[in-house]
N, C-alpha and C positions, 0 to 999 in steps of 0.2 A: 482381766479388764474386758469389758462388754461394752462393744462401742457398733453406734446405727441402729439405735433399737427406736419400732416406731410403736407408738400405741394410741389406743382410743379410750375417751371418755365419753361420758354422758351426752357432755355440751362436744364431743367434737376431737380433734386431733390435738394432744397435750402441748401446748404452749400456743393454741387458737381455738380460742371459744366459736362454736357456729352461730353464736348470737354477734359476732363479729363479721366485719366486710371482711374483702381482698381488692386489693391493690395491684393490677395487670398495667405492664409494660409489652403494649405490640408494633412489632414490624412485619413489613408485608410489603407484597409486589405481583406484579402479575400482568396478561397480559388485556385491552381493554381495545373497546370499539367506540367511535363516535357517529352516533347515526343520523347526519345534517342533511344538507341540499347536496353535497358536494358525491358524487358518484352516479350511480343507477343502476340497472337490469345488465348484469355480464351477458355475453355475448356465447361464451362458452362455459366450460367447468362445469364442478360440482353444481357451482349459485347461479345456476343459469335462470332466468327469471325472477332472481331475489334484488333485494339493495343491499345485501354485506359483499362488499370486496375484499377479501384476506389481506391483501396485499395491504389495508391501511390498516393492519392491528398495529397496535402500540404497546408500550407497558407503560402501570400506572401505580405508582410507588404509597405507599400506607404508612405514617407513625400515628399511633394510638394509644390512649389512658384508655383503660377501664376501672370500671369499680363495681364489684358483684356484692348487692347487697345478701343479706343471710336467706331471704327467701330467694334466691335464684333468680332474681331480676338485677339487670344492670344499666349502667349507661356508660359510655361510652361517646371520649371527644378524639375527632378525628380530624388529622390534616393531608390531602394526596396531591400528588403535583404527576405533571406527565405531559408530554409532547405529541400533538396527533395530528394527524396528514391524510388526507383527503386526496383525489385526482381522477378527471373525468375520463381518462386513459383506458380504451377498451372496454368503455362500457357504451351500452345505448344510445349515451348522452355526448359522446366523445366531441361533437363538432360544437361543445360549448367549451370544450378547452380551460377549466376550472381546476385551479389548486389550489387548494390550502393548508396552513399550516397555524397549528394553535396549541398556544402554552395554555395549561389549565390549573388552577389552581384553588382547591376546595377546602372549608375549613366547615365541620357538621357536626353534631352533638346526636347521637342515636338512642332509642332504647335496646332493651336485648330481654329475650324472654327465651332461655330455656327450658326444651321440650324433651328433653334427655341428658343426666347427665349432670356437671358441673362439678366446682368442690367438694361442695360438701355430701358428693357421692366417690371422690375418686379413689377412698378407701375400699370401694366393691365396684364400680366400673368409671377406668379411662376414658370412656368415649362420652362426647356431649356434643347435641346438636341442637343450635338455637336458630329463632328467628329475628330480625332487626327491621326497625323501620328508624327516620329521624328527618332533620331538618338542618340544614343552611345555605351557607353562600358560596356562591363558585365566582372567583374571578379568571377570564380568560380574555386573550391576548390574540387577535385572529391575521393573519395575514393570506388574503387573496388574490389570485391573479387568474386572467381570464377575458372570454369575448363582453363580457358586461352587455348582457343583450337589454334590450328594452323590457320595462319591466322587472325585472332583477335588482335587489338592493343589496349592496355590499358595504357594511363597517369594519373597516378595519383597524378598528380602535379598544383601547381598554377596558373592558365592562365589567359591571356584577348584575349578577342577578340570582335571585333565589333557588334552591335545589333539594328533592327530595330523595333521598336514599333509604333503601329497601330489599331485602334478598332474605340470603339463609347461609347458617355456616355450620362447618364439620371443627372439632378439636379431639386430637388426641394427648393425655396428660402422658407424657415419659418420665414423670418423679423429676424431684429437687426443685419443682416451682416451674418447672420447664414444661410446653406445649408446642406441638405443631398441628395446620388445621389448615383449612380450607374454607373461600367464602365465594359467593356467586352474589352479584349486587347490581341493580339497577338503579340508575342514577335520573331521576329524572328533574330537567330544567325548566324555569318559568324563564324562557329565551329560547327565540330561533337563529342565534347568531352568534353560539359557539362555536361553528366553522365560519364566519360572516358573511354567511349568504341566506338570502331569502328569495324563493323563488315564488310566484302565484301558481305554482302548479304541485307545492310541498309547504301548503300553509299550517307547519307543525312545529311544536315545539320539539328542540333536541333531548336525545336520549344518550347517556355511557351508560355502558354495560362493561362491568371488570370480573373475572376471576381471579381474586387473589388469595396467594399462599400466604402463607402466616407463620409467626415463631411470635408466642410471648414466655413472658415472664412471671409469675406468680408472686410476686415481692413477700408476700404473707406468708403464702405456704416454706421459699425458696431461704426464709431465714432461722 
């Protein structure tokens, strides 16, 4: 008996023609920044002069479809949820006494264009590196508290607003339809009050930025 035998044809891997999709199930997570009104210029450390404070990273959760057409473009619908926190604590800006907290919740359709790699190469190499841009909506949930100085606007109410997402990722295939991978993503919002502040001295819209790790699933290849 001869059993796990894999082989190639023409069209592709014996019981999946390359003129056929795939069908990807992703999970992922990792850890993410919101970069609002809410913080400033540290005082000390490494980010002395920047506006990231370490202290409000977060993590920002991924369930994800893909679907990789035969020419190595895909798309991809995406849902992420995550909790992020803000505070003017030791920074710059400390004697405005600003905290916030915001649920977020995005729901975005992407393209995917790989530049190395994919299925219908992982018979000769594992690795595959793409790049993604896309579009939708982020709903988020902001809670603030603070000096509320003049001039200052704070909602602290449930919004949407539109969001464009955009990065690059790393995959490596391990067999059986299985993948783990790596993504860098910039999230960018039409809204300045995904932490619910607006200040006149940071008249900008917000930015997420997430690295997340990834596990999919290859349904096509995996059966």
């Amino acid at each position: 008996m001869i059993s796990g035998v894999s082989a190639q044809g023409r069209r592709g891997l014996y019981g999946h023609s390359k003129l056929d999709g795939y069908s990807i199930l992703l999970l992922g997570g990792g850890p993410a920044y919101l970069f609002g009104d809410v913080g400033g210029s540290m005082r000390t450390t490494l980010f002395k002069g920047s506006t990231f404070n370490p202290s409000s990273t977060r993590a920002f959760g991924t369930l994800g479809y893909r679907y990789i057409f035969p020419n190595n473009l895909s798309l991809r619908a995406n849902i992420l949820y995550g909790k992020f926190y803000g505070n003017d604590s030791l920074t710059s800006l400390q004697s405005r006494k600003y905290v916030f907290n915001s649920t977020i919740l995005e729901a975005s359709l992407q393209a995917e264009l790989f530049l190395l790699g994919g299925p219908n190469s992982y018979r000769y190499n594992p690795h595959s590196l793409y790049l993604f841009a896309g579009a939708g909506n982020v709903t988020f949930i902001p809670l603030v508290t603070g000096n509320n100085r003049g001039g200052d606007v704070i909602k602290s109410l449930p919004s949407n607003a539109p969001i464009l997402p955009f990065g690059f990722g790393y995959e490596l295939y391990l067999g059986d339809g299985f993948s783990l991978g790596t993504e860098l993503a910039f999230r960018y919002a039409f809204n300045d009050f995904l932490d619910g502040l607006k200040t006149p001295y940071s008249d900008n819209n917000d930015l997420l930025i997430n690295f997340n790790l990834t596990c999919s699933y290859n349904f096509t290849l995996g059966r």
